[in-house]
mmCIF file as gemmi writes it, N, C-alpha and C atoms, coordinates in Angstrom:
data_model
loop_
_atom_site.group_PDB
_atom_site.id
_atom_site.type_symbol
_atom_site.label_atom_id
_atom_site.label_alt_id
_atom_site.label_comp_id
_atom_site.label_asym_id
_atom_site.label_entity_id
_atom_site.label_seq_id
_atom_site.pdbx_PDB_ins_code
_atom_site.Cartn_x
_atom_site.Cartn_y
_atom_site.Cartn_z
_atom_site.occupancy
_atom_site.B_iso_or_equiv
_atom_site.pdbx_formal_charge
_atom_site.auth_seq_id
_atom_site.auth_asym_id
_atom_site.pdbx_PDB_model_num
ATOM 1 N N . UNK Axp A 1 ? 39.846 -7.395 23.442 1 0 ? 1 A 1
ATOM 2 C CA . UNK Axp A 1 ? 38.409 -7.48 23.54 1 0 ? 1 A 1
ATOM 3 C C . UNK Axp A 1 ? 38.032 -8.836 24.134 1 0 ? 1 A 1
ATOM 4 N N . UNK Axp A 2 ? 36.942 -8.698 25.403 1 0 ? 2 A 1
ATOM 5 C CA . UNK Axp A 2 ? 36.572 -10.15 25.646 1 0 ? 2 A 1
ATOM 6 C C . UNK Axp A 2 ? 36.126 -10.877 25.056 1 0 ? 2 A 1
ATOM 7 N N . UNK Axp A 3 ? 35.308 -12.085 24.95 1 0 ? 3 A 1
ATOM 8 C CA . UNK Axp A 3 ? 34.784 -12.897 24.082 1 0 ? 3 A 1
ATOM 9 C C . UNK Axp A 3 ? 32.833 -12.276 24.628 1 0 ? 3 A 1
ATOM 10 N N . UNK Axp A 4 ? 32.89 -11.667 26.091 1 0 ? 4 A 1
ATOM 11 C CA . UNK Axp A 4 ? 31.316 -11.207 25.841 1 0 ? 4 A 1
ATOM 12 C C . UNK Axp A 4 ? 31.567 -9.767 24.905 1 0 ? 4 A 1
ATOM 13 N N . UNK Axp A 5 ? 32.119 -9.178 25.037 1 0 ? 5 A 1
ATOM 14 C CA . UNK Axp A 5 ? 32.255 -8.219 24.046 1 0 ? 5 A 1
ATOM 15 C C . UNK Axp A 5 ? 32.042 -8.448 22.467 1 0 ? 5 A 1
ATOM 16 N N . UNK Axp A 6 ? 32.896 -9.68 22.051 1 0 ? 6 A 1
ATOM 17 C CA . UNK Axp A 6 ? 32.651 -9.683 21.15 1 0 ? 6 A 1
ATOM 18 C C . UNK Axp A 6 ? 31.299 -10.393 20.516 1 0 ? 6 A 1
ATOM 19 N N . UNK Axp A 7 ? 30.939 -11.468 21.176 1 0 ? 7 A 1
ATOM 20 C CA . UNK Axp A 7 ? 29.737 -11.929 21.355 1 0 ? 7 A 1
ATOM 21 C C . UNK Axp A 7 ? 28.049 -11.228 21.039 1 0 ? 7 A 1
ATOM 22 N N . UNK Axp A 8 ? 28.258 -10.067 22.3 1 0 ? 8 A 1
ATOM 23 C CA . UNK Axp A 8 ? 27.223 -9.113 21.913 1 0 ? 8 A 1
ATOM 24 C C . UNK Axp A 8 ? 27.574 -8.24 20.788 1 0 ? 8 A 1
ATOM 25 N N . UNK Axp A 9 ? 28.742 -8.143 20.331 1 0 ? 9 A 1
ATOM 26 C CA . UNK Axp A 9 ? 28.864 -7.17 19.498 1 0 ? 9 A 1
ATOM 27 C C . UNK Axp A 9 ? 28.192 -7.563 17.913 1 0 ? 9 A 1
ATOM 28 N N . UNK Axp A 10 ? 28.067 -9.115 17.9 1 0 ? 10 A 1
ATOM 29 C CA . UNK Axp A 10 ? 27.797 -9.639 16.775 1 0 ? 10 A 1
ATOM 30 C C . UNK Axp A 10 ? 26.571 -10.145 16.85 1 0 ? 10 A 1
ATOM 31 N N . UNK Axp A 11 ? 25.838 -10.205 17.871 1 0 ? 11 A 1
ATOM 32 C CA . UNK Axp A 11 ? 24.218 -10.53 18.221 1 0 ? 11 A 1
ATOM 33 C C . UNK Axp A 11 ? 23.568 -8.904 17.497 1 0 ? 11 A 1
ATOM 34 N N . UNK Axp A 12 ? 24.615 -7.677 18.035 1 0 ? 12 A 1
ATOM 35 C CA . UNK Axp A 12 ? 23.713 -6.722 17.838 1 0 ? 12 A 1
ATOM 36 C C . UNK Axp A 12 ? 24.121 -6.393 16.276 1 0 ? 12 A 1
ATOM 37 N N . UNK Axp A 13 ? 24.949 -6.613 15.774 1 0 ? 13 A 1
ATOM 38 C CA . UNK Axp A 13 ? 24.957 -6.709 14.251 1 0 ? 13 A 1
ATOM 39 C C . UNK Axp A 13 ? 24.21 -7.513 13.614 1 0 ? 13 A 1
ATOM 40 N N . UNK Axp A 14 ? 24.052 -8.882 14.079 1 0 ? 14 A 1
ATOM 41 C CA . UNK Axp A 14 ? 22.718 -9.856 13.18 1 0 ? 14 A 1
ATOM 42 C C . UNK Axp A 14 ? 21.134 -9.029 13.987 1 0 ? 14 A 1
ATOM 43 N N . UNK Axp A 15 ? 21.092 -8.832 14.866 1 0 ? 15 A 1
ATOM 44 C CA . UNK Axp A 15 ? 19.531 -8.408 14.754 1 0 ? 15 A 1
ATOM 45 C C . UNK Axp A 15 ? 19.702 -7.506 14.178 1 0 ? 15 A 1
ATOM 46 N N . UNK Axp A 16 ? 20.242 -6.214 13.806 1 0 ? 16 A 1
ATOM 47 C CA . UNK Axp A 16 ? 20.347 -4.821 13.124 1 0 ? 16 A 1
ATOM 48 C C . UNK Axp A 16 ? 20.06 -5.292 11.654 1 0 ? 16 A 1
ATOM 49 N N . UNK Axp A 17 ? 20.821 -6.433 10.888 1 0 ? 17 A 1
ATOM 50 C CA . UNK Axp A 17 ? 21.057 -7.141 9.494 1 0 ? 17 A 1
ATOM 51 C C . UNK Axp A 17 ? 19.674 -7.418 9.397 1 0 ? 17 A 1
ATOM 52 N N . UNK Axp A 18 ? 19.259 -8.238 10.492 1 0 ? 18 A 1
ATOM 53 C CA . UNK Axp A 18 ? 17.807 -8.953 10.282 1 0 ? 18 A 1
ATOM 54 C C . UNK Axp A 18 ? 16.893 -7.918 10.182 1 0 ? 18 A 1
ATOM 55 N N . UNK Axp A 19 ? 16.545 -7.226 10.616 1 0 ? 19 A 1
ATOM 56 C CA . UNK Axp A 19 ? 15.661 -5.918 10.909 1 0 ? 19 A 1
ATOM 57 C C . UNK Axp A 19 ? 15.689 -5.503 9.771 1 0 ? 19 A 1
ATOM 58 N N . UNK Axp A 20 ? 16.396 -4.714 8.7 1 0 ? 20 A 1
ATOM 59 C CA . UNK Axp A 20 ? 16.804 -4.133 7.808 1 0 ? 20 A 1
ATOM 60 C C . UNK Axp A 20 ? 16.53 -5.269 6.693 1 0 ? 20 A 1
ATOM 61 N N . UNK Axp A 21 ? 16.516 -6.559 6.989 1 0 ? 21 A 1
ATOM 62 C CA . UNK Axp A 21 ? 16.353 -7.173 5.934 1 0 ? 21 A 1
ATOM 63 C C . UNK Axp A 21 ? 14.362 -7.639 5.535 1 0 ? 21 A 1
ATOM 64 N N . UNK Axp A 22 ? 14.188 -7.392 6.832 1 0 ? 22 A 1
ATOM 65 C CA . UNK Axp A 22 ? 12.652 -8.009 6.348 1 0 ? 22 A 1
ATOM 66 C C . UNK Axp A 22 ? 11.589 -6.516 6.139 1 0 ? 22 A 1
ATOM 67 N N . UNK Axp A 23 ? 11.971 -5.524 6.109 1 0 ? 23 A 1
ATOM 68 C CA . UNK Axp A 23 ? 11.665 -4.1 5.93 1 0 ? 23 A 1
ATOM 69 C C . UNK Axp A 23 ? 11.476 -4.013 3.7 1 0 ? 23 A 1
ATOM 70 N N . UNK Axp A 24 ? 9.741 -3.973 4.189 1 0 ? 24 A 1
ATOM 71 C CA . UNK Axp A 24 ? 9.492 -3.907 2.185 1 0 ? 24 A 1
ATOM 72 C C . UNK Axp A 24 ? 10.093 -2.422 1.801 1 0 ? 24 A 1
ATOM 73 N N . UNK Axp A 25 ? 10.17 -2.937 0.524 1 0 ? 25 A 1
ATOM 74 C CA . UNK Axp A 25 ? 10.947 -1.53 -0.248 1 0 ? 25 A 1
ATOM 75 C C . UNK Axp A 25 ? 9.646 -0.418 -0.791 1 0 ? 25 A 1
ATOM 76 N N . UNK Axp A 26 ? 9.618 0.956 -0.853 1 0 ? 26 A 1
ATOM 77 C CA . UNK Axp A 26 ? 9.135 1.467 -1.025 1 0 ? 26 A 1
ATOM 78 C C . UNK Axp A 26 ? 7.563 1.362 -2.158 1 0 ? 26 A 1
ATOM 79 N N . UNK Axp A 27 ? 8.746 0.724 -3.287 1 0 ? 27 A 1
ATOM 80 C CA . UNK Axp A 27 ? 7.657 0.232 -4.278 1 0 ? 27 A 1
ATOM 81 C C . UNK Axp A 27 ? 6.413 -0.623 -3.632 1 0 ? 27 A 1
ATOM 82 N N . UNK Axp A 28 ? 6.969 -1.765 -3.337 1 0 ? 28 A 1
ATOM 83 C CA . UNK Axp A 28 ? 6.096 -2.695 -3.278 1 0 ? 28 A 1
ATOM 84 C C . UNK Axp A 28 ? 4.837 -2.119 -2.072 1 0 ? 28 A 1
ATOM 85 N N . UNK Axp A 29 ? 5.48 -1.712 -1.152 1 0 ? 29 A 1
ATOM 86 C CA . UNK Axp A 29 ? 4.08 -0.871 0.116 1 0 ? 29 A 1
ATOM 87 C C . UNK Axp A 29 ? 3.511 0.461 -0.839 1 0 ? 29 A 1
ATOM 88 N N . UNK Axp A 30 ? 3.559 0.88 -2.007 1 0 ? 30 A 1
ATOM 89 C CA . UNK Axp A 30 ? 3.042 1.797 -2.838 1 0 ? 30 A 1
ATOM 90 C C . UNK Axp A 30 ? 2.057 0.916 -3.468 1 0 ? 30 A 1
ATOM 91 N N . UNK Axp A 31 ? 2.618 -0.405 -4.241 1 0 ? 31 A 1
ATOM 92 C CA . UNK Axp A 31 ? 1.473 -1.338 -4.784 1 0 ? 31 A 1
ATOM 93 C C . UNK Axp A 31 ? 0.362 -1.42 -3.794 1 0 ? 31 A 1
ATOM 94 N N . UNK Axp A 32 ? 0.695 -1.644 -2.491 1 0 ? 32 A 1
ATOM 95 C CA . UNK Axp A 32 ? -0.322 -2.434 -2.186 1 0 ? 32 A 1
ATOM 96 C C . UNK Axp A 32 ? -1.616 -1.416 -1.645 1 0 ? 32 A 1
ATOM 97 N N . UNK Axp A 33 ? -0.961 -0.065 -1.125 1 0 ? 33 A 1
ATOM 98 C CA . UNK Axp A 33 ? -1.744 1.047 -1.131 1 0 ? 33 A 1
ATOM 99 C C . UNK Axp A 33 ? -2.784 1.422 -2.253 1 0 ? 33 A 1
ATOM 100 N N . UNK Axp A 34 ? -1.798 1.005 -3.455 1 0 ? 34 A 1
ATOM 101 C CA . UNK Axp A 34 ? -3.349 1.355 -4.723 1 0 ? 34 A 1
ATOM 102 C C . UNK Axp A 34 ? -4.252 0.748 -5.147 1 0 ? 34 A 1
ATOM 103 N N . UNK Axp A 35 ? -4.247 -0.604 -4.594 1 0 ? 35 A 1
ATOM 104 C CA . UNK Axp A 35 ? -5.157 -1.871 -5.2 1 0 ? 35 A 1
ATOM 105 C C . UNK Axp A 35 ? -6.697 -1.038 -4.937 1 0 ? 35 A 1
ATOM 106 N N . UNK Axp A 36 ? -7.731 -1.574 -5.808 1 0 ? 36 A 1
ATOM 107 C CA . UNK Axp A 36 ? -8.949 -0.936 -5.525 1 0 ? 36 A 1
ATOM 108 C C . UNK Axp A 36 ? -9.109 -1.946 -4.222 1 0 ? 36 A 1
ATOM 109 N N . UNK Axp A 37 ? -10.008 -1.131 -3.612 1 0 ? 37 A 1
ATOM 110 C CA . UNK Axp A 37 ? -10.745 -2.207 -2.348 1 0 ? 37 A 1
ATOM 111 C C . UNK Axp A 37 ? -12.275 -1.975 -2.749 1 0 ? 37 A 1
ATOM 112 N N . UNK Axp A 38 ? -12.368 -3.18 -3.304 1 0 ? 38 A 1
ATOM 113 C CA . UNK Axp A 38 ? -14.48 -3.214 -3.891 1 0 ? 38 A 1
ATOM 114 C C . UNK Axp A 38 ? -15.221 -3.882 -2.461 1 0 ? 38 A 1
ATOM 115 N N . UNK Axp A 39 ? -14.249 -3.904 -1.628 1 0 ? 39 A 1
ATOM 116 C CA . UNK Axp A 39 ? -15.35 -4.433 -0.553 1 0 ? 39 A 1
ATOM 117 C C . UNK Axp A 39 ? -15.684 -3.172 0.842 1 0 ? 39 A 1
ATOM 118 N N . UNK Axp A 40 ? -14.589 -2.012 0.267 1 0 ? 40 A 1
ATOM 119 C CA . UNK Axp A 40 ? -15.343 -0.863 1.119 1 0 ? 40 A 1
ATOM 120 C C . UNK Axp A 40 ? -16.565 -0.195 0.709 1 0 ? 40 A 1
ATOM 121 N N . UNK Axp A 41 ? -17.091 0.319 1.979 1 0 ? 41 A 1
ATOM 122 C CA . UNK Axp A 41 ? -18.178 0.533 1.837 1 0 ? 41 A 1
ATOM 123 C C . UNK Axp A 41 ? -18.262 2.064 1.559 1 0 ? 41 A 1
ATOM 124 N N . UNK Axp A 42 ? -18.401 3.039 0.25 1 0 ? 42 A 1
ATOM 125 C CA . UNK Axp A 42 ? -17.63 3.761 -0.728 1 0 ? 42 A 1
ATOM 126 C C . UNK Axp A 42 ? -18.894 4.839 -0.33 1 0 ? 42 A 1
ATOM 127 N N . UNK Axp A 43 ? -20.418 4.189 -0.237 1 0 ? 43 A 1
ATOM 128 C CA . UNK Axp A 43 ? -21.181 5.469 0.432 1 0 ? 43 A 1
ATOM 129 C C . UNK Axp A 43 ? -21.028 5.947 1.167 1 0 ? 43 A 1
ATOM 130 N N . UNK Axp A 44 ? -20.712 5.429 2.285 1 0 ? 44 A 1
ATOM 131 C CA . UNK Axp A 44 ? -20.671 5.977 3.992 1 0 ? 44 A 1
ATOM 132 C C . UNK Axp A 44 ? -19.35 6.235 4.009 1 0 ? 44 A 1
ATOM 133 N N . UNK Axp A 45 ? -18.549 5.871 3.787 1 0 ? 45 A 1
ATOM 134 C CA . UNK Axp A 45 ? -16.868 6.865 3.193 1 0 ? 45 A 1
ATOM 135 C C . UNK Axp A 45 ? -17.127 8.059 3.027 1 0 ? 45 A 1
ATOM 136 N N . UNK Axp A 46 ? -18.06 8.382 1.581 1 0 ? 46 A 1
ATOM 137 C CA . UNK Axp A 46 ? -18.445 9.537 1.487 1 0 ? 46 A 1
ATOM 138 C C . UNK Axp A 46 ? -19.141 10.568 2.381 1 0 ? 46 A 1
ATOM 139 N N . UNK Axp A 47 ? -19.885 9.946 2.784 1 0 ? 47 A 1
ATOM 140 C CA . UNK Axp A 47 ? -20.938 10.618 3.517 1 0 ? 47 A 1
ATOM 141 C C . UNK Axp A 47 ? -20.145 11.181 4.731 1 0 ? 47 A 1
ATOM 142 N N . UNK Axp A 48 ? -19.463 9.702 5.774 1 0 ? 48 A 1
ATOM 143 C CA . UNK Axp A 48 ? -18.398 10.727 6.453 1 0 ? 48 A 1
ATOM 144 C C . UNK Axp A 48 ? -17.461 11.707 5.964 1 0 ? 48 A 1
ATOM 145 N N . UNK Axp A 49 ? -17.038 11.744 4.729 1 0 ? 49 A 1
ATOM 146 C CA . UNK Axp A 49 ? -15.987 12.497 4.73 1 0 ? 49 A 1
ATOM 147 C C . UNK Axp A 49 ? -16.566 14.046 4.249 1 0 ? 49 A 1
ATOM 148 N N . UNK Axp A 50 ? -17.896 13.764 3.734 1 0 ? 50 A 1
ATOM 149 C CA . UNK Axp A 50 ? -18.475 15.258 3.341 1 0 ? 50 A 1
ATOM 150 C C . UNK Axp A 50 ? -19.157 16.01 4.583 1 0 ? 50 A 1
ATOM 151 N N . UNK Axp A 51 ? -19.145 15.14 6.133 1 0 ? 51 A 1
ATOM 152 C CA . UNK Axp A 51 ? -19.634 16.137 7.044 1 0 ? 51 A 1
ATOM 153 C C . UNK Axp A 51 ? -18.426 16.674 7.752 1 0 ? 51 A 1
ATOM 154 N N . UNK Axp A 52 ? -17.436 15.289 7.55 1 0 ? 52 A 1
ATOM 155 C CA . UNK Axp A 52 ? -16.144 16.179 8.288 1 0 ? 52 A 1
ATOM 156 C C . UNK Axp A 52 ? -15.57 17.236 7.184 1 0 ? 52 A 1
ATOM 157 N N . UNK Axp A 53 ? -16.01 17.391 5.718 1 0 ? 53 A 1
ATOM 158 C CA . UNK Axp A 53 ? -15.242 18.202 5.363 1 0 ? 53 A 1
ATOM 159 C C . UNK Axp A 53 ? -16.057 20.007 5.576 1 0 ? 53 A 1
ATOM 160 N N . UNK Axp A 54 ? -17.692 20.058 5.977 1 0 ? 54 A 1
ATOM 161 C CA . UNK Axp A 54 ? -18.533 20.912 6.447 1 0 ? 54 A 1
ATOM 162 C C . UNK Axp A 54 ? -18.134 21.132 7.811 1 0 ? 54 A 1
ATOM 163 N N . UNK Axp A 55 ? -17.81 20.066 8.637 1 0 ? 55 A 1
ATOM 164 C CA . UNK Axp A 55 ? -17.048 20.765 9.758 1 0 ? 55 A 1
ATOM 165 C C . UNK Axp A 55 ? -15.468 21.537 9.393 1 0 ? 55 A 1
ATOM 166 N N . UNK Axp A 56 ? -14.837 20.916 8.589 1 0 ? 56 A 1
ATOM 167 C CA . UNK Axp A 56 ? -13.491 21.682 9.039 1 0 ? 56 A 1
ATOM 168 C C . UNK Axp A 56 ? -12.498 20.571 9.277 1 0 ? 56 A 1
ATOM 169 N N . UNK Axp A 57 ? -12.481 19.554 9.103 1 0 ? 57 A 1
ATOM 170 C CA . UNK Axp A 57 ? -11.744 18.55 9.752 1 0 ? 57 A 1
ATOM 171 C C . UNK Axp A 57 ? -11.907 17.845 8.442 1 0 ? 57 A 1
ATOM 172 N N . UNK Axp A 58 ? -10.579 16.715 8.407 1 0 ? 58 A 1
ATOM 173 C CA . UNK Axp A 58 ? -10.771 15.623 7.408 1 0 ? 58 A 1
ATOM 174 C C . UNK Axp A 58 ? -10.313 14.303 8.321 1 0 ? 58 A 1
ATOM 175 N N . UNK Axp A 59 ? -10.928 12.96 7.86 1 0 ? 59 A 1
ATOM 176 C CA . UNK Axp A 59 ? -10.759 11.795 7.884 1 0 ? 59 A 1
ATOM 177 C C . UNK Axp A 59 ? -9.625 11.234 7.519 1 0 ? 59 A 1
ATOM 178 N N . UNK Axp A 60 ? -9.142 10.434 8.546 1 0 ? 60 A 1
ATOM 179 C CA . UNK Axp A 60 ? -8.017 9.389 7.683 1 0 ? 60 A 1
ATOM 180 C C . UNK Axp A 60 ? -8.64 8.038 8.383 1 0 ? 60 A 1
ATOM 181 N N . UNK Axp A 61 ? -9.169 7.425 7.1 1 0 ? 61 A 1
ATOM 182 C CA . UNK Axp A 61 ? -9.554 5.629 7.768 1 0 ? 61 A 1
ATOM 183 C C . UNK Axp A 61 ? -8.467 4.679 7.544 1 0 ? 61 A 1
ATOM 184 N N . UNK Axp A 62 ? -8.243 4.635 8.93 1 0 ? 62 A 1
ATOM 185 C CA . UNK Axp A 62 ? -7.073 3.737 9.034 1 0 ? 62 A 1
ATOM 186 C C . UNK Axp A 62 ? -7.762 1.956 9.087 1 0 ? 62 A 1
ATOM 187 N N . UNK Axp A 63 ? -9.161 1.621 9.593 1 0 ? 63 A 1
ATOM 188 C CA . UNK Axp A 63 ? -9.469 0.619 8.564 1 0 ? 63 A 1
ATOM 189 C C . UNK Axp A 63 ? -11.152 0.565 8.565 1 0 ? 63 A 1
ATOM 190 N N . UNK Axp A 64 ? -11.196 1.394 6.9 1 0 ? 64 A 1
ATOM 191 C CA . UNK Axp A 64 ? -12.026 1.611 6.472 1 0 ? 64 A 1
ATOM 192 C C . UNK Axp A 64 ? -13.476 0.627 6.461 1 0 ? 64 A 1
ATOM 193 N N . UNK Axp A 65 ? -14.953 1 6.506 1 0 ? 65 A 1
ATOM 194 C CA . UNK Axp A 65 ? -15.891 0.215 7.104 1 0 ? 65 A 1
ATOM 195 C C . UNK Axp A 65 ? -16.026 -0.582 5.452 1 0 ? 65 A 1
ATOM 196 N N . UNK Axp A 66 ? -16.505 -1.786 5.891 1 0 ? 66 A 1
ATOM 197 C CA . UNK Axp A 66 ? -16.657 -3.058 4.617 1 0 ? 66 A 1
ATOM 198 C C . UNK Axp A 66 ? -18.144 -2.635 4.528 1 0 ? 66 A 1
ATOM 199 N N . UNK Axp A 67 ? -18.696 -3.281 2.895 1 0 ? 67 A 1
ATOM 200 C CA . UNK Axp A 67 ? -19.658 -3.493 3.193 1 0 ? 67 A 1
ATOM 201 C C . UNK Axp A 67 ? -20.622 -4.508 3.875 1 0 ? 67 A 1
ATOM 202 N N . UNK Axp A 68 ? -21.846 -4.401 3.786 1 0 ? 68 A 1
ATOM 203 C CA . UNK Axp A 68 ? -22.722 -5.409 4.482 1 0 ? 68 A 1
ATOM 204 C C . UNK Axp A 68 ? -23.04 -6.194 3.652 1 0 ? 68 A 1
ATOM 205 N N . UNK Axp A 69 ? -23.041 -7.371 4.119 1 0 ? 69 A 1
ATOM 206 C CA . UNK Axp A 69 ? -23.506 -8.411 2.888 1 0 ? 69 A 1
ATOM 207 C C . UNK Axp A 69 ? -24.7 -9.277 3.981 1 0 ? 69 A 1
ATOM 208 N N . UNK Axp A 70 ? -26.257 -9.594 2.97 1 0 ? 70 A 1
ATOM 209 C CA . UNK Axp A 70 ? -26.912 -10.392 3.824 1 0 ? 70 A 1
ATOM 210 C C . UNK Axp A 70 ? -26.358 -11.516 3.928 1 0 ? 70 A 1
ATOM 211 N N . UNK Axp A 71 ? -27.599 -12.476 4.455 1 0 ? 71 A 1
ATOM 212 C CA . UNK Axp A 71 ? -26.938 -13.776 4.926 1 0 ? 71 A 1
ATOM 213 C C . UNK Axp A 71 ? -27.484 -14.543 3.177 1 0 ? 71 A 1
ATOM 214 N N . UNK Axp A 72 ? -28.036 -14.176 2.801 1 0 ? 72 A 1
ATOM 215 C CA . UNK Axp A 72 ? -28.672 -14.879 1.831 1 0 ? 72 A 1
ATOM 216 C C . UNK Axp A 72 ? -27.572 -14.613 0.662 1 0 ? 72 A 1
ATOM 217 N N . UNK Axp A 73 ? -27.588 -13.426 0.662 1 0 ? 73 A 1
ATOM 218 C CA . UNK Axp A 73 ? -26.247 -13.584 -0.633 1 0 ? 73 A 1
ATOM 219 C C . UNK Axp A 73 ? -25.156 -13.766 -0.729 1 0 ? 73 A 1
ATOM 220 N N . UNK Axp A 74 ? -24.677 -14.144 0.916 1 0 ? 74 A 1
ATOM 221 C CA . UNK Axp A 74 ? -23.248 -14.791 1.241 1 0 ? 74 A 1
ATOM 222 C C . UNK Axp A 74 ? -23.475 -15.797 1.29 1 0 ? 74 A 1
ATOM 223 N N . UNK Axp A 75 ? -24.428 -16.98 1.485 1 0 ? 75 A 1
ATOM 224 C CA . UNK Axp A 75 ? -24.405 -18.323 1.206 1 0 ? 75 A 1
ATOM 225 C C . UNK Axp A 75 ? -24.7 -18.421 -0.65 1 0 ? 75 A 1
ATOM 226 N N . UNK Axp A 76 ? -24.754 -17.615 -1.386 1 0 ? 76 A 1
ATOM 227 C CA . UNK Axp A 76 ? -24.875 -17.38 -3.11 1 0 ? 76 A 1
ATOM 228 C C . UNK Axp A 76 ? -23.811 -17.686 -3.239 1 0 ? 76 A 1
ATOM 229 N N . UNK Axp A 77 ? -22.771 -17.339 -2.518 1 0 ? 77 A 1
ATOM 230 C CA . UNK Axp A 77 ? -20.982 -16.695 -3.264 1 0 ? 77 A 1
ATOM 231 C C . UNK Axp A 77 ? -20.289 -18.265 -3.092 1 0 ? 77 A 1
């Protein structure tokens, strides 16, 4: 075996190692899916999802609308 042979052969084993290593485990991407989110905006969620469910179709919010906050009660916080 040459030395580029072996060379790449062990570049493509550490990126494969690396890859596999920074990949979360099932659990933990399950936690983070269930956390409540109090800053979506939980009416208009609804509201879309009860006309798409009168059409026939359902929603998937891939990133769901926040609510509105004025200017007055975000300089409160």
């Amino acid at each position: 075996m040459s030395r580029l042979d072996r060379f790449s052969s062990a570049l493509f084993l550490a990126v494969l190692l690396s890859g596999c290593a920074s990949t979360r485990t099932a659990s933990t991407a399950d936690e983070a899916l269930m956390q409540p989110r109090s800053d979506v905006d939980a009416v208009y969620v609804g509201y879309v999802n009860a006309i798409a469910k009168q059409r026939g179709t359902e929603v998937m919010w891939v990133n769901p609308p926040k609510k509105r906050v004025s200017a007055s009660v975000a300089s409160a916080r």
